[in-house]
C-alpha positions in Angstrom: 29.2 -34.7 -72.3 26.1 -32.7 -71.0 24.3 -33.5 -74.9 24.5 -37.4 -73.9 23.5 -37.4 -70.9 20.4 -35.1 -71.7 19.5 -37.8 -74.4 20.0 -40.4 -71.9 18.1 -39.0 -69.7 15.0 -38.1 -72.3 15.2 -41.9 -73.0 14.5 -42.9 -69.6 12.0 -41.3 -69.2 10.1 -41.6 -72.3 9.9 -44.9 -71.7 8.0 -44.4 -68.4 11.0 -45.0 -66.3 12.8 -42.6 -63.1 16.0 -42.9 -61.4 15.3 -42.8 -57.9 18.9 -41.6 -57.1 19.7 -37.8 -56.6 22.3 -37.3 -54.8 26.0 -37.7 -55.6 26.9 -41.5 -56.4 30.7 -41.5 -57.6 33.6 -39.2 -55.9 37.1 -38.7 -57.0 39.6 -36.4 -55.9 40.3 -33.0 -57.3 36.7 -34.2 -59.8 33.1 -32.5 -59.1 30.6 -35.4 -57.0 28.4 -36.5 -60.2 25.5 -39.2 -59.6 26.3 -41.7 -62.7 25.2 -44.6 -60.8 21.6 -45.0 -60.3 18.0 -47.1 -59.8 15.7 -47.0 -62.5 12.1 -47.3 -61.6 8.9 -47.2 -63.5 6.7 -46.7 -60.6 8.1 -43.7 -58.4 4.9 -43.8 -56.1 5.9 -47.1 -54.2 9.4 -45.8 -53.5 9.7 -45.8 -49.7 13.5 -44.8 -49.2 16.4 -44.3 -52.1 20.1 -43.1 -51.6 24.0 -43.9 -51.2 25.9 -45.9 -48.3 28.7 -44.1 -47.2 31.1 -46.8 -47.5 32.5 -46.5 -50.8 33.9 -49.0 -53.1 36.7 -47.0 -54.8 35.1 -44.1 -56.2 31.7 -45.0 -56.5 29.0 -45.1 -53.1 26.9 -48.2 -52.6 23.0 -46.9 -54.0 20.0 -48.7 -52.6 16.6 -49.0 -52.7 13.2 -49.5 -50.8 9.8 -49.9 -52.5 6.3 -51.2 -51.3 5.8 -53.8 -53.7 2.8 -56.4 -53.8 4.0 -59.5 -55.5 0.7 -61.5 -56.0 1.6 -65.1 -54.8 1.4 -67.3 -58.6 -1.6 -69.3 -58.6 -0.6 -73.3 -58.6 -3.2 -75.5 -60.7 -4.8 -78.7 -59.1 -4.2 -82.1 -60.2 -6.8 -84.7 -60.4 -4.9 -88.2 -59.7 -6.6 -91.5 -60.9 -3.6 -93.4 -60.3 -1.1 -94.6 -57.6 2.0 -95.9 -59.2 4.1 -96.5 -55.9 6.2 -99.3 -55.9 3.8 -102.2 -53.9 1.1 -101.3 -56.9 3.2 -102.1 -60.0 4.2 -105.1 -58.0 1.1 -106.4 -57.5 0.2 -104.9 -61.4 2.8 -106.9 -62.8 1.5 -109.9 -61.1 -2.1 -109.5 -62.0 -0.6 -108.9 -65.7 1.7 -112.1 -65.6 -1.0 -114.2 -64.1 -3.6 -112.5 -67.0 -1.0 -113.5 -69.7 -0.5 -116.8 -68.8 -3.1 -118.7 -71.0 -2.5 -115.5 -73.6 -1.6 -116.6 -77.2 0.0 -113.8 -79.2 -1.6 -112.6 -82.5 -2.1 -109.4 -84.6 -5.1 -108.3 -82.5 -4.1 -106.6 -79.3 -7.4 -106.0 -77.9 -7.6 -108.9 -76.0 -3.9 -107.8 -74.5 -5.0 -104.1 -74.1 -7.9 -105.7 -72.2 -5.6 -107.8 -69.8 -3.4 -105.0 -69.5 -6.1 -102.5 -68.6 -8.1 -104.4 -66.1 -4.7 -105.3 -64.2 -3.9 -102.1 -63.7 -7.2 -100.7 -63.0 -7.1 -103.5 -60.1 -3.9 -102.6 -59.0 -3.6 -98.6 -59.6 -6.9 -97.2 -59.9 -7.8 -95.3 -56.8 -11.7 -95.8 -55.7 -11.9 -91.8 -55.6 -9.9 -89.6 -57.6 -7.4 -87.2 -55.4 -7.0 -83.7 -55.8 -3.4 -82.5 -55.7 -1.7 -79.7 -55.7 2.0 -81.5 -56.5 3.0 -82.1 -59.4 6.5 -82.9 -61.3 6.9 -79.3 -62.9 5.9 -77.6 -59.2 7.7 -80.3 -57.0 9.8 -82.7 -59.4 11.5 -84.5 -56.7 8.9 -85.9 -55.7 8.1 -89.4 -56.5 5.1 -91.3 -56.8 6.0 -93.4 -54.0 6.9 -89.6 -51.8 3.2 -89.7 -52.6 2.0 -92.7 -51.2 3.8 -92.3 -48.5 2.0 -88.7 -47.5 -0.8 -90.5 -48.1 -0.2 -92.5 -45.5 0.8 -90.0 -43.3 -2.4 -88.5 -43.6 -4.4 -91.8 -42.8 -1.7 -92.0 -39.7 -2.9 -88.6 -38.2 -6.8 -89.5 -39.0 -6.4 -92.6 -37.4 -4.7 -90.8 -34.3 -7.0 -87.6 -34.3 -10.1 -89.7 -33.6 -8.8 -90.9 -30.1 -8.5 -87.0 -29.4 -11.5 -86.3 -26.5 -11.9 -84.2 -23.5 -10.5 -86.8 -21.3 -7.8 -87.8 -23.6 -6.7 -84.1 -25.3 -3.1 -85.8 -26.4 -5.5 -89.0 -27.9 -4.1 -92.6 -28.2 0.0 -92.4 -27.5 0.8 -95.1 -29.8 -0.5 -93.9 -32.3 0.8 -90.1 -32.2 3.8 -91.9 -32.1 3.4 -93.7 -34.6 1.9 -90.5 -37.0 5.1 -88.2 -35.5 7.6 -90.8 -35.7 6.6 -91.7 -39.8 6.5 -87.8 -40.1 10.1 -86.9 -39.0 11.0 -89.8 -41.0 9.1 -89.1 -44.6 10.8 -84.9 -44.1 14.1 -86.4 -43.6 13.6 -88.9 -47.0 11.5 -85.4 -49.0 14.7 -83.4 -48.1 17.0 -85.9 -49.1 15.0 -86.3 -52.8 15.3 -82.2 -52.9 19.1 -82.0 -52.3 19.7 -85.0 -54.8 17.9 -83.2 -57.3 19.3 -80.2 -57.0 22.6 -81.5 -57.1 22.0 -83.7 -60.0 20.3 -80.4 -61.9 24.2 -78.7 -61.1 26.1 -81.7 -62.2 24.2 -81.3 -65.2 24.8 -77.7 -65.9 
């Protein structure tokens, strides 16, 4: 029906859109080529390439497109950490906060707990400078405040190994590039493991 596909076509492109197809898309014996399959753009300057594969799929031709397209990289938001919460600090926390409460007599005030409580984990938790991270549970939620810790000390590892680094010695102190490589291999192997077992637990779930 030329009439529909006129008003098809008038609402494509009132809405700021093209197709970037031309050229025949559908073939059938004894039946005219018509282009009914198509690519709808609504920025025809930053097509590079548009058209039809010549193997068909039954009657209709495979349509493509290429465009120059800048997709801006999203901007991740830093995190200020005040707090490690690996596993050897709530250990020693819950020590510190067992050893507070010993002499402790419960009442209806709960400053003086709040006060225990507090300064046992501010001695056990509280880093001495606040980090700046990038991670975060919503950017990277598989990993773990101990995954943390543990890049952490990574870090210290390759400090620690990067200072023995001189003219003389350009490879540094041996032991302890092996010991910064050997924790490294080991702590992608564990972060890869967290990131499969999340992502099989998110398709368990769905």
């Amino acid at each position: 029906n030329t009439n529909t596909a006129s008003k098809f076509e008038d609402l494509v492109l009132s809405n700021g859109f093209s197709p970037v197809v031309s050229i025949p898309t559908h073939q059938r014996n004894h039946c005219r080529p018509t282009c009914i399959d198509n690519i709808l753009t609504n920025d025809i300057d930053k097509v590079v390439l548009s058209g039809t594969i010549s193997d068909s799929i039954g009657d209709h031709l495979p349509i493509f497109e290429f465009s120059n397209i800048h997709f801006e990289k999203p901007k991740i938001d830093k995190h200020i950490k005040y707090y490690d919460y690996s596993n050897e600090n709530l250990e020693k926390f819950s020590r510190m906060l067992y050893d507070g409460l010993a002499d402790h007599h419960a009442s209806r005030d709960f400053s003086c707990f709040m006060d225990i409580f507090r300064s046992s984990l501010d001695a056990s938790c509280k880093l001495e400078r606040p980090k700046v991270t990038k991670r975060s549970k919503i950017i990277n939620p598989w990993i773990t405040d101990s995954i943390i810790s543990a890049i952490d000390k990574k870090h210290d590892l390759k400090l620690d190994w990067v200072k023995t680094i001189t003219k003389i010695a350009p490879e540094g102190d041996p032991t302890l590039r092996k010991a910064f490589t050997d924790y490294r291999s080991a702590l992608k192997l564990i972060i890869k493991g967290a990131k499969n077992s999340f992502n099989v637990d998110k398709v368990n779930e769905n």
